[in-house]
N, C-alpha and C positions, 0 to 999 in steps of 0.2 A: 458456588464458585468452582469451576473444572479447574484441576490443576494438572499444570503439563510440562514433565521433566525433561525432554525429549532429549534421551540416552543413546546416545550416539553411537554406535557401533562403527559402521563407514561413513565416513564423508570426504568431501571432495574439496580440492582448492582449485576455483579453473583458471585457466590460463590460457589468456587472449590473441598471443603472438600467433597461433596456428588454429584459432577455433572453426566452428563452423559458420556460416550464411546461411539467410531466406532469402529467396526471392521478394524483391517487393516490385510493386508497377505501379506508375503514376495514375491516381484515378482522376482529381481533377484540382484545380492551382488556383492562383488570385485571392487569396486568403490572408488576411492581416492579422498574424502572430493566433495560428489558432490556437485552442485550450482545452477545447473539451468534443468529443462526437457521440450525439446520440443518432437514434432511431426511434421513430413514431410507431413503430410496428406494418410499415407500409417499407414501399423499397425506399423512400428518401432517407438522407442523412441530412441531419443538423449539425452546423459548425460552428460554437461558439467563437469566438474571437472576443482578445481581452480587451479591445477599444469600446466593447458594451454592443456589439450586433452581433445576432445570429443568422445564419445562412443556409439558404437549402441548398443540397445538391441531389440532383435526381438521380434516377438509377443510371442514365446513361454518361454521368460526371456533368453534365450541364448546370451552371446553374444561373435562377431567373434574376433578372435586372434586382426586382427591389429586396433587401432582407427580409426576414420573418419576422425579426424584432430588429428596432435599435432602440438601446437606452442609455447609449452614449452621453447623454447630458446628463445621469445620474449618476454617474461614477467615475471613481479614483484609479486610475491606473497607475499608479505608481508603485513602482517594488514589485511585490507579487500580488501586487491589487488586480482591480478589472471585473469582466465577467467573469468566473470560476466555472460555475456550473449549470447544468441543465438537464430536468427530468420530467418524463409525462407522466401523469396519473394514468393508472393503471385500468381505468376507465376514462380513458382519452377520446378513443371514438365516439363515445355517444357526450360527455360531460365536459370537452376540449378544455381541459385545464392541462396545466405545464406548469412547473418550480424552475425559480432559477437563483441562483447566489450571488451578489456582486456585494463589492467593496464600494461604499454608498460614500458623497462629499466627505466627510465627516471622518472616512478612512475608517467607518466602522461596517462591521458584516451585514447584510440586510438578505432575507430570504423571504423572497416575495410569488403570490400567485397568480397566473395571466391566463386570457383566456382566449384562443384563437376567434378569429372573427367571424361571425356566425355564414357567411358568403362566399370567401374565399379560404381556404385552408393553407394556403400556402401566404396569410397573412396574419399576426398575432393580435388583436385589440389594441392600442396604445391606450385606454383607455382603465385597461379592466382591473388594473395594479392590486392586489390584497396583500397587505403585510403581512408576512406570520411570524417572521421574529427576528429582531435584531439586539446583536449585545456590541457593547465596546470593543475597542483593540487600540495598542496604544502606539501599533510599530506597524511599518507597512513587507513585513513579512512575515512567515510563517500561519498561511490563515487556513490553511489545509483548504477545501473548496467542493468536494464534492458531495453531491445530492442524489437520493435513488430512492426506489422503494423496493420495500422488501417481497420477500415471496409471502411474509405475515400480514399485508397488506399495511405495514406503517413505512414513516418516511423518515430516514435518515440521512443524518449529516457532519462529514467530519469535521472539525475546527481543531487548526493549531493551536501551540502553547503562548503566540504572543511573540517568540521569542524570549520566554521567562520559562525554565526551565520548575520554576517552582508552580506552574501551573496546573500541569498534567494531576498533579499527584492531588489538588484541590479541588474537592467535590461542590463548593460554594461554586465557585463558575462554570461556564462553557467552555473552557479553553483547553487545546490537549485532549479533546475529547473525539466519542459515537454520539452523539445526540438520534434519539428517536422520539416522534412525533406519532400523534394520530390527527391528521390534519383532515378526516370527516369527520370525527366527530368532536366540535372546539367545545373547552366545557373553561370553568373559571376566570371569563371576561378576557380569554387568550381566542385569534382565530386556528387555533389545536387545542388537544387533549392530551394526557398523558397516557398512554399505554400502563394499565394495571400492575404489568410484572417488571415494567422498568425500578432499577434496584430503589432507587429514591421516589417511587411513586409514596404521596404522601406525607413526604418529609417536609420539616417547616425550618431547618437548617442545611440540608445539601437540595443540590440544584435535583429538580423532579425529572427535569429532560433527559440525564446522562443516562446512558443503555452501557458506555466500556468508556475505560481511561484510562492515565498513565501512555498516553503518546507523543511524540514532540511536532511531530507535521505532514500526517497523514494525508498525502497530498489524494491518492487516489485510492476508489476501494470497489469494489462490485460481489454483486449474489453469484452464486453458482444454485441455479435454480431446485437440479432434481437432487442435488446433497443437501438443501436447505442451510448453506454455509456462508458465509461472506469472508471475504478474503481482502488485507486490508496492508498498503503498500505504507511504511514510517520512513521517513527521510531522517536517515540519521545526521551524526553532529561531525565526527572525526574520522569515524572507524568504521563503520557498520551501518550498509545498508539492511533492512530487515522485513518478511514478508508474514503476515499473519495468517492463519484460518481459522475459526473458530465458530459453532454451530449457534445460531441465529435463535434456536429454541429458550438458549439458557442466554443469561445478563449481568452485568456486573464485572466482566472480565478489567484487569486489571494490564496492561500490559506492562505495566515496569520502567518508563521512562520517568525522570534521571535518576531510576537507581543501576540500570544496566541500559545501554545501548545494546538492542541485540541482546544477545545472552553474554556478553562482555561486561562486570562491573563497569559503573561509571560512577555513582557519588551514594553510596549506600548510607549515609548515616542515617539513625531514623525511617529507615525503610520498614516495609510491611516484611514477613518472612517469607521466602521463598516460595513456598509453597503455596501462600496468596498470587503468584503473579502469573502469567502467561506470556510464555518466550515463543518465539519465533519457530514456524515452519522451517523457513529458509534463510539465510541469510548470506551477504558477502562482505569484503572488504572493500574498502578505499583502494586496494593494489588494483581491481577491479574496475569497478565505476565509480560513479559522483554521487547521485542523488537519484533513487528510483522512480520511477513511474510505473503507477503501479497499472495492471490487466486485465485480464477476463481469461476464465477458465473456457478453454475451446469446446463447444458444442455444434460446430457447425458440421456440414456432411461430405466438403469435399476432399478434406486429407483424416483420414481414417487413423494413423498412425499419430496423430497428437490429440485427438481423441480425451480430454478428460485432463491436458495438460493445461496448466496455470502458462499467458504468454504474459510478460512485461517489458519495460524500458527501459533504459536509466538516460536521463540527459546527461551530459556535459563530456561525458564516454560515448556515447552513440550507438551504445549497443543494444541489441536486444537477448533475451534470457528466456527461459521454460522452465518449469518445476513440473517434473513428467510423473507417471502416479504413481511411480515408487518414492516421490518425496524427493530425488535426487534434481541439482540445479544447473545448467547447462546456460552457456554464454555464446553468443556470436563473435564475430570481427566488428568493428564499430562502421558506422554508414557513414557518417558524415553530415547528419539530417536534421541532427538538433531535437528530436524526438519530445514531446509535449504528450502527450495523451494515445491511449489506442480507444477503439471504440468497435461497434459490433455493428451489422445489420440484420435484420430481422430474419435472417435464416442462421445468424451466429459465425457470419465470418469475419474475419479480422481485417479494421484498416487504423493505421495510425496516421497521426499530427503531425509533420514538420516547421517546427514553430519559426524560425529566422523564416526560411525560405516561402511558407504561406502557403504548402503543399501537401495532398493527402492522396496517401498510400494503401494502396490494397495488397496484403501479406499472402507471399504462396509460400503453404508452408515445407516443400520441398527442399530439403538443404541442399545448400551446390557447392559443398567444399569438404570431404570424411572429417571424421572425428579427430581431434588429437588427444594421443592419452592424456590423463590431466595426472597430477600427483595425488594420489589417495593415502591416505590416514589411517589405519585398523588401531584400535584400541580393544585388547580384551584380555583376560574376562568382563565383564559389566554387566551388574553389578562384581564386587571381588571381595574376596577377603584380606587385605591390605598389600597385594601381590598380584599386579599384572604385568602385560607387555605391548609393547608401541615396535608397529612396524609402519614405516615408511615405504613407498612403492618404488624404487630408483632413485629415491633420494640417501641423506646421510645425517642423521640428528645430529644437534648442535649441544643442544640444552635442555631440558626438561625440568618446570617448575608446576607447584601444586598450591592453589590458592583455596582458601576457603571464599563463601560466598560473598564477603565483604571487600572481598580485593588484598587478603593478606597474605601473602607468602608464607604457608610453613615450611616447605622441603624446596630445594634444588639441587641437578645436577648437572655439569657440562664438560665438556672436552671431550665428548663420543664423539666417533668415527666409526659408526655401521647405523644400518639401515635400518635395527630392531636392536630393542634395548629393555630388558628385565628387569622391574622396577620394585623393591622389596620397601613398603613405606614403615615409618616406624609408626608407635602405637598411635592413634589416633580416633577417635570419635566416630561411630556411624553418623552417615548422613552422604550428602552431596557436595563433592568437591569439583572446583576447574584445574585440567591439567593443560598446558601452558607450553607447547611444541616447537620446539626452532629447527629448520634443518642452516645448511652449513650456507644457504643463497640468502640468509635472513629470511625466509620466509616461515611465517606463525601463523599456528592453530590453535585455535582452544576448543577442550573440551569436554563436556562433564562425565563426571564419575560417578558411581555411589559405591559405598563402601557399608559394608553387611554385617 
């Protein structure tokens, strides 16, 4: 199990009133409530839509009379039901199989294999349906939904908690979870196999499938090929949106939910220790966005300057975001778009989903509006010896409290009036504390500490 403190040094609060823009241009429209875009490795795009059809768009945005799929009489669209997802095997060209997720009558998750029609390629089989695996759900949201394969050549897939926060943290189910699959070679009267190093391979009490857990509704997630990484967007509950990365070699990762939203406690009783779980790359608030959608690390060739940056979304905000390769996280102005999924084309450049409107967007990543400064945070020393200092950047601290990892307050203070503040703690325990930042506009940071 990797474990990862990520000790803060600078960070950032951004703020949306004056941020930046991308360009976007309309590629091509007539889409009902899309959800999800792949690529076949050819110039076309595929456009799931949650009413159960997939759609081709060609390279020049056209696209043909009939769908690629419809399985529209298979499934529940209700809540955040529908089709979810859609992924080709990785030997497509020669073997035309495809995966896709939907939310089956029954309002339970069904992930099924299909196989393009041996004559037309720009037709699916209606015929070829292979179950690989379905489990319950008892709430029509939270199903997280998406499907891929890895650079390890297995197939993964996220699933919500249900809406049962007591999910994530239960190795007996699929819920809250990574699921990975070896769906060439099926072994145990399943049409998959279990991958050898998945943490429960073998177990005859936790689920064999789970590869990471501890998430609440990891609605999207994607490889970053030549890091061998995946990176994996959690829809928080209140507080905190949250962005993961973590390398695809190792398994078992725990991410923490409901014991922390984020790296924010949330309901620690009975939690693993710290040091079992894995917090977040990046993360923002509710001041911020709604609910993320998560991206694709850029690898395309024509904006050289975003290079190796994580893009994403967030719906209900309308903005869009970057995690550039210093770690650090940047925000737009909101569009207006309704933002659903982004997706890639087979040279790696970026187009997104606008779900109300039924419209997909090709992203130039040229901003067209400077920077605004954001308020930045310094804490240090960190690690310290029970003695450090908090400087605010033009701002004026309010309050400053210090939690242990449970969510307990030991220390606070308030009623400053400057922008740096010298913090002498009394005796206390090594280990890892949150410090707990207000300036004078109510706005909060948290942040961790250790202490030596």
């Amino acid at each position: 199990m990797r474990t990862c403190y990520f000790l803060l040094l600078l960070s950032t609060i951004g703020t949306l009133a004056r941020a930046q823009n991308f360009s976007i241009e309309l590629f091509s429209s007539g889409f009902n409530q899309p959800l999800d875009i792949q690529n076949a490795g050819d110039d076309r795009l595929f456009i799931v839509e949650k009413n159960g059809l997939i759609k081709i768009v060609n390279g020049d945005g056209t696209v043909p009379p009939s769908p690629f799929v419809d399985i529209s009489t298979k499934i529940d669209p209700s809540g955040e039901g529908g089709l979810l997802g859609l992924a080709f095997h990785p030997d497509y060209s020669n073997n035309g199989y495809f995966y896709v997720n939907y939310v089956d009558l029954n309002r339970d998750l069904q992930i099924s294999r299909f196989s393009v029609s041996p004559g037309d390629g720009n037709i699916a089989d209606p015929n070829s349906e292979l179950p690989i695996l379905n489990y319950e759900h008892d709430n029509v949201f939270h199903y997280g939904g998406t499907i891929g394969f890895g650079p390890d050549g297995y197939f993964y897939i996220s699933t919500g908690d249900d809406l049962s926060s007591d999910n994530a943290q239960n190795t007996t189910n699929l819920k809250g979870k990574i699921l990975r699959l070896d769906v060439d070679n099926p072994s145990g009267g399943n049409n998959y196999g279990i991958p050898p190093d998945n943490p429960f391979a073998g177990s005859t009490t936790e689920s064999e499938e789970i590869w990471a857990y501890g998430l609440r509704n990891p609605w999207k997630f994607s490889f970053d090929v030549p890091e061998n990484t995946i990176w994996i967007a959690d829809v928080g509950e209140s507080t905190v949106e949250e962005i993961n990365r973590v390398s695809i070699i190792e398994s078992g990762y725990n991410f923490g939910w409901p014991c922390y939203e984020g790296s924010m406690p949330h309901s620690t009783l009975d939690c693993p220790p710290v040091n079992e779980l894995e917090f977040p790359l990046a993360e923002y608030t509710h001041d911020i966005g709604f609910a993320i959608i998560g991206g694709y690390v850029y690898r395309g060739t024509s904006f050289p300057d975003f290079y190796g940056s994580y893009l994403f979304a967030d719906i209900g905000s309308d903005i869009l975001g970057w995690v550039d390769e210093s770690e650090a996280i940047h925000f737009t102005q909101p569009y207006g778009r309704n933002w659903s999924s982004l997706g890639v084309d087979f040279s790696g450049e970026i187009y997104l989903a606008a779900f109300t409107v039924g419209e997909i967007y090709k992203l130039d990543l040229q901003l067209s509006i400077p920077q605004y400064q954001e308020h930045e945070v310094f804490l240090f020393p960190n690690p310290t010896k029970m003695e450090f200092s908090i400087k605010l950047k033009e701002h004026v601290i309010s309050s400053v409290t210090i939690l242990d990892l449970h969510g307990r307050k030991l220390w606070s203070t308030s009623g400053n009036s400057s922008s740096d503040l010298s913090i002498k703690l009394p005796l206390m325990d090594r280990g890892v504390y949150f410090v707990k930042i207000e300036d004078i506009s109510g706005n909060v940071s948290l942040r961790k500490i250790v202490l030596e």
